[in-house]
C-alpha positions in Angstrom: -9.3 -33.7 -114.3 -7.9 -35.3 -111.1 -7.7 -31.9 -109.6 -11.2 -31.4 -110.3 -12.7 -34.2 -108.9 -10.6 -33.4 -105.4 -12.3 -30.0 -105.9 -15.5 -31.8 -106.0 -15.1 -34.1 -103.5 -13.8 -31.1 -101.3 -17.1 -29.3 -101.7 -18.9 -32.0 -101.0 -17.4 -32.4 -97.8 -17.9 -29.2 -96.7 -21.6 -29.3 -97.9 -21.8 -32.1 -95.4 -19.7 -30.6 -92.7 -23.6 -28.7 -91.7 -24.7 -31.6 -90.1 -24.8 -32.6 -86.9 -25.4 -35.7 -84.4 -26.0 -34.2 -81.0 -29.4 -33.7 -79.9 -31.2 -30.8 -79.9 -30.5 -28.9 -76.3 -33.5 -27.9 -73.9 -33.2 -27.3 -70.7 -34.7 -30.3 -68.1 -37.6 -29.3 -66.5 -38.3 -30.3 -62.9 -40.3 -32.8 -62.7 -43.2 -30.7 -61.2 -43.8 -27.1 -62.0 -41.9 -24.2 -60.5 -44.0 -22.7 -57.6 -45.4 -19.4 -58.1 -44.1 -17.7 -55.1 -42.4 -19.4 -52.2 -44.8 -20.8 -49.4 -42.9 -18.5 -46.1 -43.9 -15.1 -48.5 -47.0 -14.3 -46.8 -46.7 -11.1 -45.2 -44.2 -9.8 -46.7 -43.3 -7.0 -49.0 -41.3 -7.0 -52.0 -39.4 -3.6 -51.4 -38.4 -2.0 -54.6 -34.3 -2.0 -55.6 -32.3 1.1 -54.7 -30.9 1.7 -58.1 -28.1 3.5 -55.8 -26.8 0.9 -54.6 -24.6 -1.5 -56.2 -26.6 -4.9 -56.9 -23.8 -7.2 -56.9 -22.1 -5.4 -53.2 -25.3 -6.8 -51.3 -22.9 -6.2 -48.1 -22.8 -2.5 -48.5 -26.8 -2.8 -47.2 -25.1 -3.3 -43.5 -23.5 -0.1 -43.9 -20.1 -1.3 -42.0 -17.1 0.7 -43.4 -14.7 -2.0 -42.1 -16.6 -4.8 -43.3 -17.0 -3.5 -47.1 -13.2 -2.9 -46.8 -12.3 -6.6 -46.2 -14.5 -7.8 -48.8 -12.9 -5.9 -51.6 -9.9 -7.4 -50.2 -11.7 -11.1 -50.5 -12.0 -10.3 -54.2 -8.2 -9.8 -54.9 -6.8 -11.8 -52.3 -8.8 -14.8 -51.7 -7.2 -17.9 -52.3 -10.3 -20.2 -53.2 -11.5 -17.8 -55.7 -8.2 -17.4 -57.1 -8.5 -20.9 -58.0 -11.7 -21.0 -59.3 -10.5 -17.8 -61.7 -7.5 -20.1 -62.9 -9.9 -23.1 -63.5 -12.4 -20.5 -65.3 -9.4 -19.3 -67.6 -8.2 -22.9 -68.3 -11.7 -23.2 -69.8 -11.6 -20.4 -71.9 -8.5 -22.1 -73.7 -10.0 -25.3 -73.9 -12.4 -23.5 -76.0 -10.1 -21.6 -78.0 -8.2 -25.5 -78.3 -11.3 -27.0 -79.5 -12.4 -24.2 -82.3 -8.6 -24.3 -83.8 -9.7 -28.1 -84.8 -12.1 -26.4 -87.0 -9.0 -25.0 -89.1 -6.2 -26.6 -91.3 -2.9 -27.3 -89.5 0.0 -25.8 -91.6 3.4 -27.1 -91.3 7.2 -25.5 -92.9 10.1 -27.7 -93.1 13.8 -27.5 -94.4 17.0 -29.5 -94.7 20.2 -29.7 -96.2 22.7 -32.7 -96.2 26.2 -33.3 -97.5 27.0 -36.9 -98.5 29.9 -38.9 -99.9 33.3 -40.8 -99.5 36.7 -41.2 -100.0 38.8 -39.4 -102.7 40.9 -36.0 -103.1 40.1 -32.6 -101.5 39.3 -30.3 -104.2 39.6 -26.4 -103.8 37.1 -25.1 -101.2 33.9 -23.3 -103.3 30.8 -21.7 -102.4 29.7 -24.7 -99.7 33.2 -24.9 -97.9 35.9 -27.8 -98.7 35.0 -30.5 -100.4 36.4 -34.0 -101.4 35.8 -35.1 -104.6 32.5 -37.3 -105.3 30.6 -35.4 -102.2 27.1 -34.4 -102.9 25.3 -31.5 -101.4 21.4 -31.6 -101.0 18.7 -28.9 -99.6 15.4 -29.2 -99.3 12.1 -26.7 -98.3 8.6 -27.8 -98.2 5.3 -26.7 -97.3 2.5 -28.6 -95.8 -1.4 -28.1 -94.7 -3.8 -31.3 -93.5 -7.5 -30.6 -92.8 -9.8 -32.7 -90.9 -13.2 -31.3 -92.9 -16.1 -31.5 -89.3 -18.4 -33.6 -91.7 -20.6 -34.9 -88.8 -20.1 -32.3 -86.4 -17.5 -33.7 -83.9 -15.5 -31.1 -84.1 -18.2 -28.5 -83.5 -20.1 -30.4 -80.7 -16.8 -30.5 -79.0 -16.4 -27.0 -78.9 -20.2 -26.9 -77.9 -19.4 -28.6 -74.8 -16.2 -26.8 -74.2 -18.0 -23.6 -74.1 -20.7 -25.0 -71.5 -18.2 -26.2 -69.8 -16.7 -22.9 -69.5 -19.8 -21.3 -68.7 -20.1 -23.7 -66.1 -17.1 -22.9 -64.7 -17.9 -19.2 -64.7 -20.6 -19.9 -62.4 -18.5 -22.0 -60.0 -16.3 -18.6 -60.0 -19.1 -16.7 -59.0 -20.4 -19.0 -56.7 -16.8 -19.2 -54.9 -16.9 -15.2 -54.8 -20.5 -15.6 -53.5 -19.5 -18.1 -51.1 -16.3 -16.3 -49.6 -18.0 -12.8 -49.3 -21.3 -14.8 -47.6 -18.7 -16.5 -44.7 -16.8 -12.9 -44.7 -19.9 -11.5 -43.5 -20.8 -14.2 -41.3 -17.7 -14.4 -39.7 -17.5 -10.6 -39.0 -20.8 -10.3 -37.5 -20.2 -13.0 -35.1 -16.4 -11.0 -34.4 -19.0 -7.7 -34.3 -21.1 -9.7 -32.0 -18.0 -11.2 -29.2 -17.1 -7.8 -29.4 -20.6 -6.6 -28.1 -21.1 -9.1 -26.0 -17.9 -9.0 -24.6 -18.8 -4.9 -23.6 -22.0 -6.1 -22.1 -20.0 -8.8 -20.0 -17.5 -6.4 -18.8 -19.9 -3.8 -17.6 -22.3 -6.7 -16.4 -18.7 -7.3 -14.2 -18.8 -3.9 -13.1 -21.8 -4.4 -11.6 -21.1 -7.4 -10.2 -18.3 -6.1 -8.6 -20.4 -3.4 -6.9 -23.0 -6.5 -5.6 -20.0 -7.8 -3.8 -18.8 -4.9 -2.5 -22.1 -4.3 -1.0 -22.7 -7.7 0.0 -19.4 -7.5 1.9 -20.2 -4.2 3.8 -23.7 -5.5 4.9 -21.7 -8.9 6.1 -19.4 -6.6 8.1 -22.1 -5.0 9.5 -23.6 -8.1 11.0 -26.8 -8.4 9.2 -26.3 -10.4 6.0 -24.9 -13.9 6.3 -21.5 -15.0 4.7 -23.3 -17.2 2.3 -24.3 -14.1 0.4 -20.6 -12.7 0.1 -19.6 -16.5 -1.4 -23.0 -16.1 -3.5 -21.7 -12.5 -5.4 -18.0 -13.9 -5.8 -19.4 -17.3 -7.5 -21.5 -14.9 -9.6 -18.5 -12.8 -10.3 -16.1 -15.0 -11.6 -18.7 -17.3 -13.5 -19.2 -14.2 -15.5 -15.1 -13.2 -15.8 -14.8 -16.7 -16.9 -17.9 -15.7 -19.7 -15.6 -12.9 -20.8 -12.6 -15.1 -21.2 -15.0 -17.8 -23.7 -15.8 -14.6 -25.3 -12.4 -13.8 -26.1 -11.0 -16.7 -27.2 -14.4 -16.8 -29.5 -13.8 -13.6 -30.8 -10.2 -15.1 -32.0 -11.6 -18.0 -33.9 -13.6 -14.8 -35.7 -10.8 -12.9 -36.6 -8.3 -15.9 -37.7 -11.4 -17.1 -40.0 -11.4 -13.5 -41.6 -7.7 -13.5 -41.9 -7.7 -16.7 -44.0 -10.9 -15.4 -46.6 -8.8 -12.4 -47.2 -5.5 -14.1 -47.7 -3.4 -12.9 -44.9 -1.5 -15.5 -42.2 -3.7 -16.0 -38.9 -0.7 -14.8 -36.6 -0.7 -11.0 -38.3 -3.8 -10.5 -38.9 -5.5 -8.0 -36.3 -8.9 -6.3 -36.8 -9.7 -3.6 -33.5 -12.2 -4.2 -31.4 -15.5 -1.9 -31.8 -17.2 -1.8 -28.4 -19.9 0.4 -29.9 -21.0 -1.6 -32.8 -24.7 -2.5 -32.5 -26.5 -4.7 -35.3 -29.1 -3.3 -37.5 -31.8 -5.4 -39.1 -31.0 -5.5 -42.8 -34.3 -5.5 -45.1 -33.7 -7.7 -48.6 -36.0 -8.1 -51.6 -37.6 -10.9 -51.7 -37.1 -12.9 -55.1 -39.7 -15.6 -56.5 -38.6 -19.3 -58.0 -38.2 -17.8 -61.5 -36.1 -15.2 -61.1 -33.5 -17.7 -58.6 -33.3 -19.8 -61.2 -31.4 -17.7 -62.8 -29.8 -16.2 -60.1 -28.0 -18.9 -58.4 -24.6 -19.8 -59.6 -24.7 -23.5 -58.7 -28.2 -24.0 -60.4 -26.0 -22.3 -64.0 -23.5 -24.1 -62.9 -25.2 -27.7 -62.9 -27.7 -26.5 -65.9 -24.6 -25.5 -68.1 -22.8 -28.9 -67.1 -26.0 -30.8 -68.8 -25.5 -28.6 -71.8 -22.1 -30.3 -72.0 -23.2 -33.6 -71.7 -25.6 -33.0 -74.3 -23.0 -32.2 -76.7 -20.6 -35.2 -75.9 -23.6 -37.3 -77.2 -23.3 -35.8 -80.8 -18.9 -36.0 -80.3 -19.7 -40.0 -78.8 -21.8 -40.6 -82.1 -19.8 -39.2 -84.6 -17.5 -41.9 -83.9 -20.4 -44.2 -85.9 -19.1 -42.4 -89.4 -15.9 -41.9 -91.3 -13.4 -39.3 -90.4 -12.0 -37.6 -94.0 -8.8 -35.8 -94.3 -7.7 -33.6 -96.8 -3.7 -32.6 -97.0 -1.4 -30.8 -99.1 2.3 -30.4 -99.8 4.6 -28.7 -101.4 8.2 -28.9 -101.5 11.5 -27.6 -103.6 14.7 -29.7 -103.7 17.9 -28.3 -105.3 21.8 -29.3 -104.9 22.7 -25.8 -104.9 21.1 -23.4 -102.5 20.7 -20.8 -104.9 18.3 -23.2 -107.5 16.4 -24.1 -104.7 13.0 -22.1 -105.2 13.2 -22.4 -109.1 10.5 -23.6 -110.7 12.5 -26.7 -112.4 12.9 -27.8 -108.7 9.5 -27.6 -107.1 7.0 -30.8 -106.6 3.2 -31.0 -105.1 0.6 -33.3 -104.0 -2.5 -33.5 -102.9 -4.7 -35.9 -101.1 -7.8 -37.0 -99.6 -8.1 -39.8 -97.3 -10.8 -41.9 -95.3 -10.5 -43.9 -92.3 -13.8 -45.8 -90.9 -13.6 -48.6 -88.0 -15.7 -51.9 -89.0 -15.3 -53.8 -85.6 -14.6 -52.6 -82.0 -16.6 -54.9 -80.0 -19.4 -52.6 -79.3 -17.0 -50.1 -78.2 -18.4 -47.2 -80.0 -22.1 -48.5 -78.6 -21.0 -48.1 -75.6 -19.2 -44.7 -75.3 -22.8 -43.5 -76.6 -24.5 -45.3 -73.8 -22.0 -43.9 -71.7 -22.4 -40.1 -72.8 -26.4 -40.5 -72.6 -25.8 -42.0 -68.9 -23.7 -38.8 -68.1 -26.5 -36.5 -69.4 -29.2 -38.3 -67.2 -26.4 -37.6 -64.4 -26.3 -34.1 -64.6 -30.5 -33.5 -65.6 -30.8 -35.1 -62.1 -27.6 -32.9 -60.4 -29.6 -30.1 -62.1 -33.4 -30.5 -61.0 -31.8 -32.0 -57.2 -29.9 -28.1 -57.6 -32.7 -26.6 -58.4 -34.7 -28.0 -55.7 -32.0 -27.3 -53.4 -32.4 -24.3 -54.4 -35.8 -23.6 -53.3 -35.1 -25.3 -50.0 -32.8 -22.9 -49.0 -34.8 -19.7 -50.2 -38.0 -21.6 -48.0 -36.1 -22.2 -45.0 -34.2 -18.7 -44.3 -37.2 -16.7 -45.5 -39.4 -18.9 -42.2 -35.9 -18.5 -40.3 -36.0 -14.4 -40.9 -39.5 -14.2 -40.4 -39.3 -16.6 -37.1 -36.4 -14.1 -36.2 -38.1 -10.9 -36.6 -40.8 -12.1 -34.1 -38.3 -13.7 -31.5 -36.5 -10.2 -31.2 -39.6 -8.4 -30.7 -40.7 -11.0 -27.7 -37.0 -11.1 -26.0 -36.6 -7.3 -26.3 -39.6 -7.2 -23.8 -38.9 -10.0 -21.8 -34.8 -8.4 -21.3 -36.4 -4.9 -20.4 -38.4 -6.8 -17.9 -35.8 -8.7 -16.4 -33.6 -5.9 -16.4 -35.7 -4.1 -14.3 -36.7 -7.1 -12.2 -33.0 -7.2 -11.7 -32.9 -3.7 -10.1 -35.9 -4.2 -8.3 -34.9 -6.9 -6.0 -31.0 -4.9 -5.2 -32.7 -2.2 -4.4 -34.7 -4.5 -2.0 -32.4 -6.4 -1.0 -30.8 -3.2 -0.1 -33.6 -2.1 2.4 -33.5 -6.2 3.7 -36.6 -7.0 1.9 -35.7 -10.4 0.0 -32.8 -12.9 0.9 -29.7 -12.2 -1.7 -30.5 -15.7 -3.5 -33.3 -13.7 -5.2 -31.0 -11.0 -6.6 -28.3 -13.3 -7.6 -31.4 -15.3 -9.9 -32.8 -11.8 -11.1 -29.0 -11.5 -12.4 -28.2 -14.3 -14.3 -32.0 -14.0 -16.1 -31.3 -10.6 -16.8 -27.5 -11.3 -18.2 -29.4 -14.0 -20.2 -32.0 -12.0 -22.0 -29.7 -9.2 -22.7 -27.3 -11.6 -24.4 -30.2 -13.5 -25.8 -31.3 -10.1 -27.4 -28.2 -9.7 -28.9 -27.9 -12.8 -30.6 -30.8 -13.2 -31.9 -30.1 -9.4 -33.5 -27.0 -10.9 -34.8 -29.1 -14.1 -36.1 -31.4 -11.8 -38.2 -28.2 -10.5 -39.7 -26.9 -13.5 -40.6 -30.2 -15.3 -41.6 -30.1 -11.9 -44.4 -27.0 -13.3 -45.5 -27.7 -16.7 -45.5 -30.8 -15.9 -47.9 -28.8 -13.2 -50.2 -26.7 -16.5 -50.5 -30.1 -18.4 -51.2 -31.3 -16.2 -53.8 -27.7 -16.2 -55.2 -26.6 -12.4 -54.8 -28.1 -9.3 -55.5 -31.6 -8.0 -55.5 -32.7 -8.6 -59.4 
């Protein structure tokens, strides 16, 4: 009869083990609706996915060998994202720690002692010499405790375990997106020194060839020696340009050395003279797909999830914890009696524990857990909106771009040929050579600011593949 009623009370518990204190999960909602389509849209044209291409390799779309190279290396070798893996796996078995509560713990056990005092040695038998009045005792036993999840601590735990590895996925993929996005950043402004740095140097050529004639006309006796000082001062203002250049260039290549894991001092990547920047074209995504998208808005929406579930672990703490064990055991003086049935024993029992005064403890920890979910709603809907910000201000910033290159392509065609104008008149003694040395420096200006804003349209892509979160869908 005993047994019976632990039976009973055993399926009772487990009846009740279905319920469950923590609230049911939604997701917040901002506090105004999403937007339909973001404001800086206008005009453009949602181009259609190549299904050739490889959604989550956005950086093949710049079609640079070398840089598609380095970011499979940023994958593997990356020490930022190598950490964020570790942190994603240590998640995982915080899970996997959290679901083995929902199972009994079974422990084995075994002993054998020898005991006694003074007297005679008798002859040695099957446990060794002996003196007389010794006593010889072994002992096995078997054991199992369960904790039965009656109010669903056990099981919100693990709820919030999982979020928080799901959370922690995200950060992973927001580390890779964050690595590959400066990877690409970093080597278009390397691609960039090393353009700039070809249109300085032949920009120094020509230079040269100013002083040069500069110098004959001088010798000749009909240009002053103001103009020779004039074309040197130009000169070395622009050598000294190429040497900024270079040591800019550096700052490049050490950045790329530490996103792919490799010491600054032996890390070399060869200059490309002939590299040119191509306007990458990107999708364009709307608010409800980025929601989705973006790691860091998963990130902070799977974070709520697990402060939604330490409610429910914070008020099971309200109600009485049951536990249900078991043991057997076998105790024998001789090892060979000792899994008879003469010598076996067993028990069972159920036990309940329930706190009647913590000072509001209990109370509190609720208070707490509900305080942390209003924490991360707000980290989540200030992601969000984030979120949008970002998407807003690189669309205006690529659109803003794509005009500017269009305007400073004409104005550096102009002012190249302004520039060759006034040395070919200053040639025939038509202008004074203060005139050439201004056409000069405007045209070395709008060639170089050509090229960076070409490189800024580039990076702007980047910056909003980062803003929609990776890939085109």
């Amino acid at each position: 009869m005993t047994s019976l009623r632990l039976l009973g009370a055993v399926s009772m518990l487990a009846l009740l083990s279905a319920c469950s204190l923590t609230p049911a999960y939604e997701t917040p909602a901002l506090k105004t609706a999403a937007p339909a389509q973001f404001k800086a849209m206008e005009g453009w044209k949602a181009a259609e996915p190549s299904d050739h291409i490889d959604r989550g390799d956005w950086w093949t779309l710049l079609s640079d060998a070398q840089l598609n190279a380095l970011a499979e290396r940023v994958k593997v070798d990356n020490q930022t994202i190598a950490a964020a893996e570790a942190n994603y796996r240590q998640a995982r078995a915080l899970v996997r720690q959290q679901r083995a509560g929902l199972f009994p713990t079974i422990d084995l056990s075994g002993s054998g002692t020898r005991s006694g005092g003074g007297g005679t040695t008798s002859a040695p038998g099957a446990g060794g010499n002996t003196r007389a009045g010794d006593t010889q005792r072994y002992q096995v036993g078997i054991g199992a405790s369960w904790e039965p999840d009656v109010w669903g601590r056990i099981r919100a735990g693990i709820s919030g375990a999982k979020a928080s590895a799901e959370a922690s996925e995200a950060d992973l993929a927001a580390a890779r997106l964050s690595a590959q996005g400066e990877l690409a950043t970093s080597y278009l402004g390397l691609r960039r020194a090393d353009a700039e740095i070809a249109m300085i140097a032949a920009t120094v050529e020509g230079y040269q060839r100013v002083v040069q004639i500069t110098q004959n006309r001088y010798d000749a006796g009909i240009a002053p020696r103001s103009d020779v000082l004039q074309a040197q001062s130009t000169l070395a203002t622009a050598r000294s340009t190429l040497e900024g250049l270079t040591q800019d260039r550096t700052t490049f290549e050490n950045a790329i050395a530490v996103l792919v894991g490799e010491p600054a001092s032996t890390f070399r990547l060869a200059a490309d003279t002939t590299w040119k920047p191509a306007p990458l074209e990107i999708p364009v995504g709307v608010p409800s797909t980025l929601l989705e998208r973006r790691p860091d808005v998963a990130a902070a929406e799977r974070r709520v999830a697990a402060a939604n579930a330490d409610i429910g672990v914070a008020r099971a703490a309200y109600f009485p914890t049951f536990s249900l064990t078991a043991r057997g055991s076998s105790t024998s003086s001789e090892l060979g009696n000792l899994l008879t049935t003469t010598a076996n024993t067993w028990s069972l029992g159920l036990s309940v524990a329930q706190t009647l005064f913590d000072a509001g403890a209990r109370r509190a920890q609720v208070a707490q857990s509900r305080a942390a979910y209003d924490a991360a709603a707000a980290n989540y809907r200030q992601t969000a909106l984030t979120a949008f910000e970002d998407v807003e201000n690189q669309l205006m910033a690529a659109r803003t771009l794509e005009r500017q290159y269009a305007l400073q392509l004409e104005a550096s065609q102009a002012a190249d040929q302004t520039e060759q104008m006034l040395l070919n008149q200053y040639r025939a003694g038509q202008v004074v050579f203060t005139d050439v040395v201004n056409a000069q420096a405007s045209a070395l200006s709008a060639r170089r600011t050509l090229l960076t804003t070409a490189v800024s349209r580039q990076t702007t892509a980047v910056a909003l593949v980062q803003a929609l979160g990776g890939g085109w869908r």
